[in-house]
C-alpha atoms as a printed R data frame, in Angstrom:
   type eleno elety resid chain resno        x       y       z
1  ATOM     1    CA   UNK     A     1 -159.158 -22.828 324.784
2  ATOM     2    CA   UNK     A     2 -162.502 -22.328 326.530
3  ATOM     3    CA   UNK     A     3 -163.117 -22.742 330.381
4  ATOM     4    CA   UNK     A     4 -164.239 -26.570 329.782
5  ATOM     5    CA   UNK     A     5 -161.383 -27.514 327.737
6  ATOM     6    CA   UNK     A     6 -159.131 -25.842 330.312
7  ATOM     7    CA   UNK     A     7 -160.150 -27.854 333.357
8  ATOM     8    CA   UNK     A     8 -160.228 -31.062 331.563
9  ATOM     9    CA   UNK     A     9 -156.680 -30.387 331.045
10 ATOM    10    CA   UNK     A    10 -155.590 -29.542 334.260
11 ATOM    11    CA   UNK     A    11 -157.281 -32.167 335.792
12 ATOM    12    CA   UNK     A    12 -155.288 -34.585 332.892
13 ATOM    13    CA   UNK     A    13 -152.167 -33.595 334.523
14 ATOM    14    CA   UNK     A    14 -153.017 -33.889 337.606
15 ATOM    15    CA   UNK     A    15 -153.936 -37.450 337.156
16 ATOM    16    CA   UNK     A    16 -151.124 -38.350 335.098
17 ATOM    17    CA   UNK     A    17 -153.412 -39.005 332.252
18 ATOM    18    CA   UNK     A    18 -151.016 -39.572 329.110
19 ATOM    19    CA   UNK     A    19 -153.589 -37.298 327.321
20 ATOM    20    CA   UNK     A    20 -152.476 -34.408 329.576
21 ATOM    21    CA   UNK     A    21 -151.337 -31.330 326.749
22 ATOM    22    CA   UNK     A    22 -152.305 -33.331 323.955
23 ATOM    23    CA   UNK     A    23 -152.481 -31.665 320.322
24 ATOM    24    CA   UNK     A    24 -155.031 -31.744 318.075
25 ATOM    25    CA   UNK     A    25 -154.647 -33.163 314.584
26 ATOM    26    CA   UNK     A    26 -155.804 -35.589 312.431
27 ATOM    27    CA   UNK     A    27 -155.700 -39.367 311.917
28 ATOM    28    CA   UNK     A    28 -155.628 -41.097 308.579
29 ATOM    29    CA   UNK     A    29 -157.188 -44.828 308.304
30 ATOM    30    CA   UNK     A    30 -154.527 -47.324 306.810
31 ATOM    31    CA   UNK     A    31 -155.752 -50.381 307.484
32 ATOM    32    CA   UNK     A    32 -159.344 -51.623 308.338
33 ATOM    33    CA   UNK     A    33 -160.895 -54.946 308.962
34 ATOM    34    CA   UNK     A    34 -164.120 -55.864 307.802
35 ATOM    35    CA   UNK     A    35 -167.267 -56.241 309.375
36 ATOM    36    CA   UNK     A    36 -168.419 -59.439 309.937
37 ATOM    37    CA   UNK     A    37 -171.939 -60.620 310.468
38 ATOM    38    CA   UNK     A    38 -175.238 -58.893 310.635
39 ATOM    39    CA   UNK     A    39 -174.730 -57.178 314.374
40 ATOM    40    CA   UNK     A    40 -175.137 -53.049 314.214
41 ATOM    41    CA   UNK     A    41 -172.109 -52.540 316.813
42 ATOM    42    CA   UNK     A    42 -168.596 -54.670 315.836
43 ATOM    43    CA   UNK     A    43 -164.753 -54.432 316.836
44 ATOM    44    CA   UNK     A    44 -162.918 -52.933 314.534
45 ATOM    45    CA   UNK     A    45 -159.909 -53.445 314.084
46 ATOM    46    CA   UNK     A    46 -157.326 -50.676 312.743
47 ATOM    47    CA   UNK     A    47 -153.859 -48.964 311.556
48 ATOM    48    CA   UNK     A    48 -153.808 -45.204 311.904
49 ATOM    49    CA   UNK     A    49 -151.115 -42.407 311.096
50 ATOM    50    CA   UNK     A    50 -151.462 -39.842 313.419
51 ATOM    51    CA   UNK     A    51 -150.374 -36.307 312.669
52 ATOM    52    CA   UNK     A    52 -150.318 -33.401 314.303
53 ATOM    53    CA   UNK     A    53 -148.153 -30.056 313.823
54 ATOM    54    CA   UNK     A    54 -144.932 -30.062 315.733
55 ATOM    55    CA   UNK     A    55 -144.836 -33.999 315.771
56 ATOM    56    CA   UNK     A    56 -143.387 -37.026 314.237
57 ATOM    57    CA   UNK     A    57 -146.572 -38.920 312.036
58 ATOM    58    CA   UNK     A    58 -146.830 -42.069 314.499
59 ATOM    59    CA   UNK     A    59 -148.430 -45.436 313.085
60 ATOM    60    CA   UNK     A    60 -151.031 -46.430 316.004
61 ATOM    61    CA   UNK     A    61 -152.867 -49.928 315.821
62 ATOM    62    CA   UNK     A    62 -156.156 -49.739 317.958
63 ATOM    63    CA   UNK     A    63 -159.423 -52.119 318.027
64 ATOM    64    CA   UNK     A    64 -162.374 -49.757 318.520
65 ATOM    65    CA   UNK     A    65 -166.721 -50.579 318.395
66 ATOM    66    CA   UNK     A    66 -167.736 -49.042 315.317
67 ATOM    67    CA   UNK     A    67 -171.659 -48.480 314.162
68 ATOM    68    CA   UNK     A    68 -171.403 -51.163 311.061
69 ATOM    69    CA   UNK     A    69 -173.560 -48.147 309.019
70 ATOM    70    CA   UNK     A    70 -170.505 -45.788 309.216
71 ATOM    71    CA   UNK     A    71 -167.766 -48.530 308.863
72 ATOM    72    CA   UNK     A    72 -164.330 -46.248 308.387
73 ATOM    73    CA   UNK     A    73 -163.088 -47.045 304.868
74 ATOM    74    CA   UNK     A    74 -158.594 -46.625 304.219
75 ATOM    75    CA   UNK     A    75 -157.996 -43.247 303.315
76 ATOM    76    CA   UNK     A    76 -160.520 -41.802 305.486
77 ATOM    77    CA   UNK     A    77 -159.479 -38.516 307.619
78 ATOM    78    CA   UNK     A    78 -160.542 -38.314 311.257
79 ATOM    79    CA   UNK     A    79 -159.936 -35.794 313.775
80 ATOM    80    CA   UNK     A    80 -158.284 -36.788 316.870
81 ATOM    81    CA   UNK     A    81 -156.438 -35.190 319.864
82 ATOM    82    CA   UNK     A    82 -152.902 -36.598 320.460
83 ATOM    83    CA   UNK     A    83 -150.341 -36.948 322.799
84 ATOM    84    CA   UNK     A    84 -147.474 -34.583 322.689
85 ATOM    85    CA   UNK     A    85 -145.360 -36.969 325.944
86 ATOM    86    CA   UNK     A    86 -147.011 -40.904 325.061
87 ATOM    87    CA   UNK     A    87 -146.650 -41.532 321.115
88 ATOM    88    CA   UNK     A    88 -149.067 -43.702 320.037
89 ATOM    89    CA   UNK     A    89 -151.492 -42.317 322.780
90 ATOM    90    CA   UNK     A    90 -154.838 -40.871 320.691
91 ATOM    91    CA   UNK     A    91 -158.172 -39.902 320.863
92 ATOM    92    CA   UNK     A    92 -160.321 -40.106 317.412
93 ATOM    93    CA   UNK     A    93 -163.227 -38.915 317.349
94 ATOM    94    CA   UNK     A    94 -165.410 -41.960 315.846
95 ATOM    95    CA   UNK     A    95 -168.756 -39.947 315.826
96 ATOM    96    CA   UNK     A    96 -167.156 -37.759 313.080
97 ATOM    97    CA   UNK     A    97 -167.629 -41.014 310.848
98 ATOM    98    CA   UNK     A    98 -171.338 -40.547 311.260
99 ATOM    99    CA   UNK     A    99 -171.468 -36.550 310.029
């Protein structure tokens, strides 16, 4: 863990953020809704396993703006940090849709 990453996560606990110690690991796309309309930027609305090592595989439902040019598809494997103390608490990382 680099200097960065370290602060971030002290300052997480000191907040009380429920990201405070989270993991990293991976999310999987289960469900997706489609796009609807022309507009670039849309709610999207999902169902994601999250799984990291040394945890339970959580189902998490979350609505997040998506670029409609890299619409997730089911099946689909995103990165994501998750919460060791709040199941269900996660972090994807929705740019990795893009790469």
């Amino acid at each position: 863990m680099d200097g960065v990453e370290s602060a971030a996560e002290q300052l997480e606990r000191l907040i009380g953020d429920p990201m405070a110690g989270a993991v990293r690991g991976t999310v999987t796309v289960i469900t997706v809704s489609a796009p609807e309309g022309r507009a670039r930027y849309q709610e999207c609305a999902l169902a994601l396993r999250a799984e990291a090592e040394g945890l339970a595989a959580e189902i998490v439902e979350t609505v997040a703006v998506i670029d409609r040019r890299h619409w997730p598809r089911i099946g689909a494997v995103l990165p994501a940090r998750i919460s060791r103390t709040h199941p269900g608490t996660v972090e994807v990382d929705w740019d990795a849709l893009s790469r």
